[in-house]
DONU-768957 format. One record per residue (C-alpha): z, y, x; residue number from 1; residue in three letters. Coordinates in steps of 0.2 Angstrom, whole numbers, plus 2048, in hexadecimal, padded with zeros to 3 digits. Layout:
DONU-768957
Z; Y; X; NUM; ALA
...
//
This chain:
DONU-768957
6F5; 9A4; 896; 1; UNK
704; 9B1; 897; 2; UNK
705; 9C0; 88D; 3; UNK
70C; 9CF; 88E; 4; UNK
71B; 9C7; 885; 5; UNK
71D; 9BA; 88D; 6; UNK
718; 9B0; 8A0; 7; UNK
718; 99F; 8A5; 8; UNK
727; 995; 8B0; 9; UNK
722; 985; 8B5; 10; UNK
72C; 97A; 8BD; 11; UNK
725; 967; 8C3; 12; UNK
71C; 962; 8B4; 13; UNK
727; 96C; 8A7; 14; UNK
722; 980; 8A2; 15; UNK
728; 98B; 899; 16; UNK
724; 99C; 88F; 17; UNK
72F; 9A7; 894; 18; UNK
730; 9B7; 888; 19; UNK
72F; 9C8; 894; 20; UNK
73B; 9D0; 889; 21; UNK
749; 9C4; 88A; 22; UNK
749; 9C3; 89B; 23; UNK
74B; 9D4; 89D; 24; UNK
75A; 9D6; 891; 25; UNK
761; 9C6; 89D; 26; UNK
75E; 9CE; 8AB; 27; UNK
767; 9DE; 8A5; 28; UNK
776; 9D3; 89E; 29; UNK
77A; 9CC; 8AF; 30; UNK
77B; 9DB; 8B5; 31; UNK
786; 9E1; 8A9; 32; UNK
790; 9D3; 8AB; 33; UNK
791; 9D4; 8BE; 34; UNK
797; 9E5; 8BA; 35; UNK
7A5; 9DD; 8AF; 36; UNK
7AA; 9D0; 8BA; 37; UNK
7AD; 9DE; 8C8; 38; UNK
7B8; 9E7; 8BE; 39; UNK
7C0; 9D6; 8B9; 40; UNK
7C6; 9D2; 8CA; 41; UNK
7CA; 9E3; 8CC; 42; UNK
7D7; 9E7; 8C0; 43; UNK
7E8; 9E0; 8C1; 44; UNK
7FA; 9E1; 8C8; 45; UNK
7F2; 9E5; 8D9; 46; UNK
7E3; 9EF; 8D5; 47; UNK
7D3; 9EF; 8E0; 48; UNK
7C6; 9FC; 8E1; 49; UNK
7B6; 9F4; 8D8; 50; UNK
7AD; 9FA; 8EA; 51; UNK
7B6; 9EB; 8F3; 52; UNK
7B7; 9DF; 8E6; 53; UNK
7A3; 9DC; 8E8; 54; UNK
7A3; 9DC; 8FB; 55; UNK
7B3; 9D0; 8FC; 56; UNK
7A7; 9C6; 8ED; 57; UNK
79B; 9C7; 8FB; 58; UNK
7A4; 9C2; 90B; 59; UNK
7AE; 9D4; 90F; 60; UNK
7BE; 9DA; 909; 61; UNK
7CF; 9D8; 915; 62; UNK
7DB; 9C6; 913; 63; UNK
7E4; 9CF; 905; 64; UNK
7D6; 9D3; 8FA; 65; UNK
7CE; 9C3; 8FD; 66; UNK
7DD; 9BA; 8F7; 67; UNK
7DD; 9C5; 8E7; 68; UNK
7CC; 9C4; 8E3; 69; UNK
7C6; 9B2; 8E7; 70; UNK
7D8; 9A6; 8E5; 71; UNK
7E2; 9B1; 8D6; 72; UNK
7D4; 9BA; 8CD; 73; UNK
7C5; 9B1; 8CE; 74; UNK
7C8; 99F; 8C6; 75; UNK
7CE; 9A9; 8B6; 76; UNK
7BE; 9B5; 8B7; 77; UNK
7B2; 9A4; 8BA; 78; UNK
7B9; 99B; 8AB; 79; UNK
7B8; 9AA; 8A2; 80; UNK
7A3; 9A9; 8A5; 81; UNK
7A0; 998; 8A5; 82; UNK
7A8; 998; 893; 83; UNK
7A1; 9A7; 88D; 84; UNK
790; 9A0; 892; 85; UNK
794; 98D; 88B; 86; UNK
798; 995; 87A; 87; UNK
789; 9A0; 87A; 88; UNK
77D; 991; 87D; 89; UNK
786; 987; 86F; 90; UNK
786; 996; 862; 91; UNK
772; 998; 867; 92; UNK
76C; 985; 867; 93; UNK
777; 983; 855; 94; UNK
770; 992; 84C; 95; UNK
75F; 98D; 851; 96; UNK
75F; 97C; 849; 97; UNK
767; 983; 83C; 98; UNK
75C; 991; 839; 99; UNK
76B; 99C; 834; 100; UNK
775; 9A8; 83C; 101; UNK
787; 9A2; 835; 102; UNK
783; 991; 83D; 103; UNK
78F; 992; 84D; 104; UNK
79B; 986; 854; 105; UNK
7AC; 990; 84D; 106; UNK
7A2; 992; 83C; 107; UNK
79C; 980; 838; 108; UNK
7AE; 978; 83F; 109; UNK
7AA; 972; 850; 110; UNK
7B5; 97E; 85A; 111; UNK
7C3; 978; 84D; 112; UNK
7C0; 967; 851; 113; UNK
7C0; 968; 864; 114; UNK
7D2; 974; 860; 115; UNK
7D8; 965; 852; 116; UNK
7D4; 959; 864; 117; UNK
7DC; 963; 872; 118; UNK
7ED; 968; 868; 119; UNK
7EE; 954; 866; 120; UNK
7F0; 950; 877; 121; UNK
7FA; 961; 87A; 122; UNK
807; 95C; 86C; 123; UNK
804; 94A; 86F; 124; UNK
808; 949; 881; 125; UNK
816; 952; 87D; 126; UNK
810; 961; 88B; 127; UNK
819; 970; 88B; 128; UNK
80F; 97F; 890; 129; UNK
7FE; 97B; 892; 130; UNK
7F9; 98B; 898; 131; UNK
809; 98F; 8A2; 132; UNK
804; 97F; 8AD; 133; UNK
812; 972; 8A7; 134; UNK
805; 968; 8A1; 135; UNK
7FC; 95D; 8AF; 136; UNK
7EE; 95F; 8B8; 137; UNK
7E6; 950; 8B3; 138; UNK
7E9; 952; 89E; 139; UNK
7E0; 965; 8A5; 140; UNK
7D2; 960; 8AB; 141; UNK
7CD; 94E; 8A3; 142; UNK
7DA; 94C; 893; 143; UNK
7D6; 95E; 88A; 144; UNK
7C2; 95D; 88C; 145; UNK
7C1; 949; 887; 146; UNK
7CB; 94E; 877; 147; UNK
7C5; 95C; 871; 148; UNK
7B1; 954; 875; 149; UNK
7B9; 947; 86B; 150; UNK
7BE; 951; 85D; 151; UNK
7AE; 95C; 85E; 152; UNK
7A3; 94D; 85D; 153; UNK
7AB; 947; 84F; 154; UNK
7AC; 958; 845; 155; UNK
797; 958; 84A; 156; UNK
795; 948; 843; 157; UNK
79E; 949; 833; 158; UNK
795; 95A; 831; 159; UNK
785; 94F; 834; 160; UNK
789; 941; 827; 161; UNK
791; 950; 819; 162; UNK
780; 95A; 81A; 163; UNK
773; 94C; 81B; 164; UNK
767; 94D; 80C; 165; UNK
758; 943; 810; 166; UNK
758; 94E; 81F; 167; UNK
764; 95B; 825; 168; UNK
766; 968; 816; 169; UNK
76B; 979; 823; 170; UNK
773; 982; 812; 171; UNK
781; 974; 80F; 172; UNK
784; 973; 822; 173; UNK
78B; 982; 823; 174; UNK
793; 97F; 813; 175; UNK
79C; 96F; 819; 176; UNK
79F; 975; 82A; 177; UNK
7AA; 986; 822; 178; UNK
7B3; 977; 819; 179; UNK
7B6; 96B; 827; 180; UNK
7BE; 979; 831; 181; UNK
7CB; 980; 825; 182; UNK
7CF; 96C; 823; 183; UNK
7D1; 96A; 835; 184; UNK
7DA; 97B; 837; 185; UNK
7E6; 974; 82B; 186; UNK
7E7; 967; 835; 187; UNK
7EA; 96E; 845; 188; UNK
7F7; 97B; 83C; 189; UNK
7FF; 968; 835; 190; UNK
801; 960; 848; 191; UNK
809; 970; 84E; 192; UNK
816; 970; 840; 193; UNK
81C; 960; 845; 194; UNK
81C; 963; 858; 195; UNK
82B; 968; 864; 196; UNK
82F; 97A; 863; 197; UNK
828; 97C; 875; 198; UNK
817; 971; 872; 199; UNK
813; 97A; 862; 200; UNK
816; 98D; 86A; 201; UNK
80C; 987; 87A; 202; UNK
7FB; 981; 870; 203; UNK
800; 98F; 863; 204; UNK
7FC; 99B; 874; 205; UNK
7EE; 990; 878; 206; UNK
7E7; 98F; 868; 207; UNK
7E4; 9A5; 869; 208; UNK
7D7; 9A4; 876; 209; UNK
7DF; 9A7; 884; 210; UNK
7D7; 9AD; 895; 211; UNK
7E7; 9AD; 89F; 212; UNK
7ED; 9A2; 8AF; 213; UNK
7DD; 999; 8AE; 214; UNK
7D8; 98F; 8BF; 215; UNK
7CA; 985; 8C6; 216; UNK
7CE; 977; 8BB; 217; UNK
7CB; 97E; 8AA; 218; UNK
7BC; 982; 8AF; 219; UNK
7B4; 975; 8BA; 220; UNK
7B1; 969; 8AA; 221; UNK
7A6; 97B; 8A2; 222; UNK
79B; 97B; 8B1; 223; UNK
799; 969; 8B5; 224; UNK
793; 969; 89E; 225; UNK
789; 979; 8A3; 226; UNK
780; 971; 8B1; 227; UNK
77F; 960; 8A5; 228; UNK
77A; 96A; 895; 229; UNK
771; 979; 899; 230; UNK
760; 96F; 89E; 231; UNK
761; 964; 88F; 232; UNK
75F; 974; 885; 233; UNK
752; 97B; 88C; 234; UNK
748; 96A; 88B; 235; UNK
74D; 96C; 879; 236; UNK
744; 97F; 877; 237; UNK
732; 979; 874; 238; UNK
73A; 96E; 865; 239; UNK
748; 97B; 85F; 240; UNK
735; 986; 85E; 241; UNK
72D; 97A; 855; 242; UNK
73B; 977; 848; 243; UNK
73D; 98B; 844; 244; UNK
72C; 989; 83B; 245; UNK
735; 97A; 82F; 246; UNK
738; 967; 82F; 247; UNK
725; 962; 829; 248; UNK
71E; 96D; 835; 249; UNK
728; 968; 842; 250; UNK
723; 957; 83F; 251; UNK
712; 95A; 83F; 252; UNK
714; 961; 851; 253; UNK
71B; 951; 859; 254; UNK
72D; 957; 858; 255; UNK
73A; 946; 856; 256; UNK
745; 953; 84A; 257; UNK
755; 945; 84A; 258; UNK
753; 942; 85D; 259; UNK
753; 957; 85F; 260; UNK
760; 95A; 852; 261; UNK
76C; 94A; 85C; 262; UNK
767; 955; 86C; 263; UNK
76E; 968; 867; 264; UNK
77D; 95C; 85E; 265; UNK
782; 956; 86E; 266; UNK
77E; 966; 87A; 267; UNK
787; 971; 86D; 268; UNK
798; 965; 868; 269; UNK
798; 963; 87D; 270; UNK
796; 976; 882; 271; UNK
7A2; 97B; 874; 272; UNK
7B2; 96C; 878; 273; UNK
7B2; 971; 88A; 274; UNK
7B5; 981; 885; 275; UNK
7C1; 980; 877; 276; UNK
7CA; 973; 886; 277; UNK
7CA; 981; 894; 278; UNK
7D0; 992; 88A; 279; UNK
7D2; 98B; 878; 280; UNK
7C9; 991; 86B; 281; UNK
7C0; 9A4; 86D; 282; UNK
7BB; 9AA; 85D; 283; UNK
7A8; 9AF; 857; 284; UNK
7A2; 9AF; 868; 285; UNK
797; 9A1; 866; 286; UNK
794; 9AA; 853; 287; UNK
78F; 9BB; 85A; 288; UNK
788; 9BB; 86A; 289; UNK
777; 9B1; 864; 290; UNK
775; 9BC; 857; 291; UNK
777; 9CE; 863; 292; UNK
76D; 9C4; 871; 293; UNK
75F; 9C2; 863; 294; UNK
75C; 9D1; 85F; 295; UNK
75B; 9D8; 86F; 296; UNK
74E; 9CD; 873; 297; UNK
746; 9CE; 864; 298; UNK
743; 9BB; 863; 299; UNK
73E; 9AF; 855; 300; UNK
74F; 9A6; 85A; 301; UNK
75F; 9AA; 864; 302; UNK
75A; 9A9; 877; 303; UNK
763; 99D; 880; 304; UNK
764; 9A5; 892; 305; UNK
767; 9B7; 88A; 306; UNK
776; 9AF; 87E; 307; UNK
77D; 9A8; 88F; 308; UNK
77F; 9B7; 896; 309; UNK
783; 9C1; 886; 310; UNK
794; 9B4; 883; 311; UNK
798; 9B6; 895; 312; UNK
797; 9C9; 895; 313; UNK
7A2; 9C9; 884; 314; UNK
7B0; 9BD; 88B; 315; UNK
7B1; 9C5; 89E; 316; UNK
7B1; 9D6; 892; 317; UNK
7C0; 9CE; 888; 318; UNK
7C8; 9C9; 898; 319; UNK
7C7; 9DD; 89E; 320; UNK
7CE; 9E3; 88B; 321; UNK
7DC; 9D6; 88E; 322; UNK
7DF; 9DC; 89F; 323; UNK
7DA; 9ED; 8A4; 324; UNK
7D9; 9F6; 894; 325; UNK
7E7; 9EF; 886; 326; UNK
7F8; 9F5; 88C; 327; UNK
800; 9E6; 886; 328; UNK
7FA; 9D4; 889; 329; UNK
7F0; 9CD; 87C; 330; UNK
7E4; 9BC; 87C; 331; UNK
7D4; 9BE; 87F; 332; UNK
7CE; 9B3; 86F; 333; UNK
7D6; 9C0; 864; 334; UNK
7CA; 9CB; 86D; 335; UNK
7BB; 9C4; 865; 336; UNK
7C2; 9C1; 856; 337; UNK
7C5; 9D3; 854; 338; UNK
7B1; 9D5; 85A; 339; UNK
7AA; 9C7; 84F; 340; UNK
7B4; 9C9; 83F; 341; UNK
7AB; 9D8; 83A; 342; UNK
79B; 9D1; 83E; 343; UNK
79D; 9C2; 834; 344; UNK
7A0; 9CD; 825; 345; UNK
793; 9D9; 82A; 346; UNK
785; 9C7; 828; 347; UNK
78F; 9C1; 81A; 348; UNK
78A; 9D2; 812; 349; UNK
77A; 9D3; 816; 350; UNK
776; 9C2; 811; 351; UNK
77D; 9CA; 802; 352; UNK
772; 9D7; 800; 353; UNK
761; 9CC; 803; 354; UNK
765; 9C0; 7F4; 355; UNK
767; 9CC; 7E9; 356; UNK
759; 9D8; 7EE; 357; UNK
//
């Protein structure tokens, strides 16, 4: 029966609650995204009133302004969404089986090894500019992704393995995860030491989190996991739901915890290698956005849809910082770092504060 907080969506034989109140702040976030996106396509060496950008988005504009918008400005705005969304989800779908706001991608070593795989081929492959287009087309759109879904996989599973305690202790995964990444950053920093000059400056650039010269290949293989990955999580929502009230309870409910946990594994090490492989590897996105998203809903757990739009609304809004507002150019990956650093030492202190209270 719906609610006031919440309505039915059914679809065939599947139905879901959906909370009002979430759907609302999603609503409002595309919006504000939209917004972002416009001014995104705007902004530039030739700059275009934000008035024509939507109609030339919806079929107007003169031959100039739709060369601007939709061949030099758009891939590099679309990849910008569609990575900002995929991290969102993988930050949402880890923090809930984890109960814990710290468990992200970038926090548990994921993202590190999905970078520790992509800089392999990059140095490996001897490509010199992977960004600046010297690498080819095919390592871009089918080399890059394998590897760094590769190295994220087996950054997941060793995570897996390390934290097992007659069940998945959530405490030590996030413990071994900060470990597993410094190991692999050492790692990575080790390949790009003994790389040529050019190979190692190139993934060094790449490595930042940058936005820039980014086409329709970089972000095909983020849409085509999207469209892959984004139903297996909401298939995974009753679970996730289930799981929040603990392990024997969720038992007691029906819930296959080793088939859920193999299920958010794989979405989240799949969401976050594609989009370590398109951009490299944006900082706290996938750390913060859950957590904002979550409390704007006011939810028992990060909402998925609303965490998708929150990462796509911080990343476009990098992209505009990088672009519009910083006189100087800057990646956008250093962007969120500078956004998500201080929240990471705002929860660390906070978690702080609760122990000792």
């Amino acid at each position: 029966m719906a609610t006031l907080h919440a309505t039915p969506l059914r679809l065939g034989g599947l139905s879901w609650l959906v909370p009002v109140r979430a759907a609302l702040v999603s609503l409002v976030g595309a919006g504000v995204l939209f917004f972002l996106v416009a001014i995104d396509l705007a902004v530039g060496d030739f700059p275009i009133p934000v008035g024509d950008v939507v109609r030339t988005l919806f079929g107007g504009g003169d031959e100039g302004q739709r060369f601007v918008v939709m061949e030099l400005r758009l891939p590099q705005t679309a990849v910008a969404v569609t990575v900002g969304a995929s991290l969102g989800l993988a930050g949402a779908l880890t923090q809930t089986l984890a109960r814990n706001p710290l468990a992200s991608p970038d926090i548990l070593g994921v993202t590190d090894g999905a970078a520790f795989g992509a800089v392999l081929v990059i140095v490996v492959a001897g490509g010199s500019g992977y960004g600046g287009g010297l690498v080819s087309g095919q390592l871009q759109e089918i080399g890059l992704p394998i590897a760094a879904f590769i190295g994220a996989l087996g950054t997941a599973l060793l995570l897996y393995l390390l934290s097992w305690r007659r069940g998945l202790d959530m405490q030590r995964l996030v413990l071994v995860g900060i470990g597993l990444g410094a190991t692999l950053t050492a790692a990575t920093a080790y390949l790009l030491v003994n790389a040529r000059i050019q190979d190692a400056a190139s993934a060094q650039v790449w490595l930042s989190g940058s936005l820039s010269a980014r086409g329709w290949e970089h972000g095909r293989p983020v849409l085509i996991t999207l469209a892959v990955l984004v139903p297996l999580s909401l298939l995974l929502i009753r679970s996730l739901n289930a799981m929040l009230l603990g392990d024997d309870a969720a038992r007691g409910l029906g819930v296959r915890l080793q088939l859920t946990q193999l299920g958010v594994l794989i979405a989240a090490v799949g969401l976050t290698s594609v989009a370590v492989a398109a951009v490299g590897p944006l900082e706290f996105v996938a750390l913060v956005v859950p957590q904002v998203a979550l409390r704007l809903c006011g939810a028992s757990r990060p909402p998925i849809l609303a965490s998708m739009v929150a990462g796509a609304v911080l990343v476009v809004g990098a992209d505009v910082i990088t672009r519009a507002v910083l006189p100087f150019a800057l990646p956008a990956g250093i962007v969120t770092a500078a956004v998500g650093a201080p929240y990471l030492i705002w929860l660390l202190v906070r978690a702080n504060r609760r122990r000792t209270a």
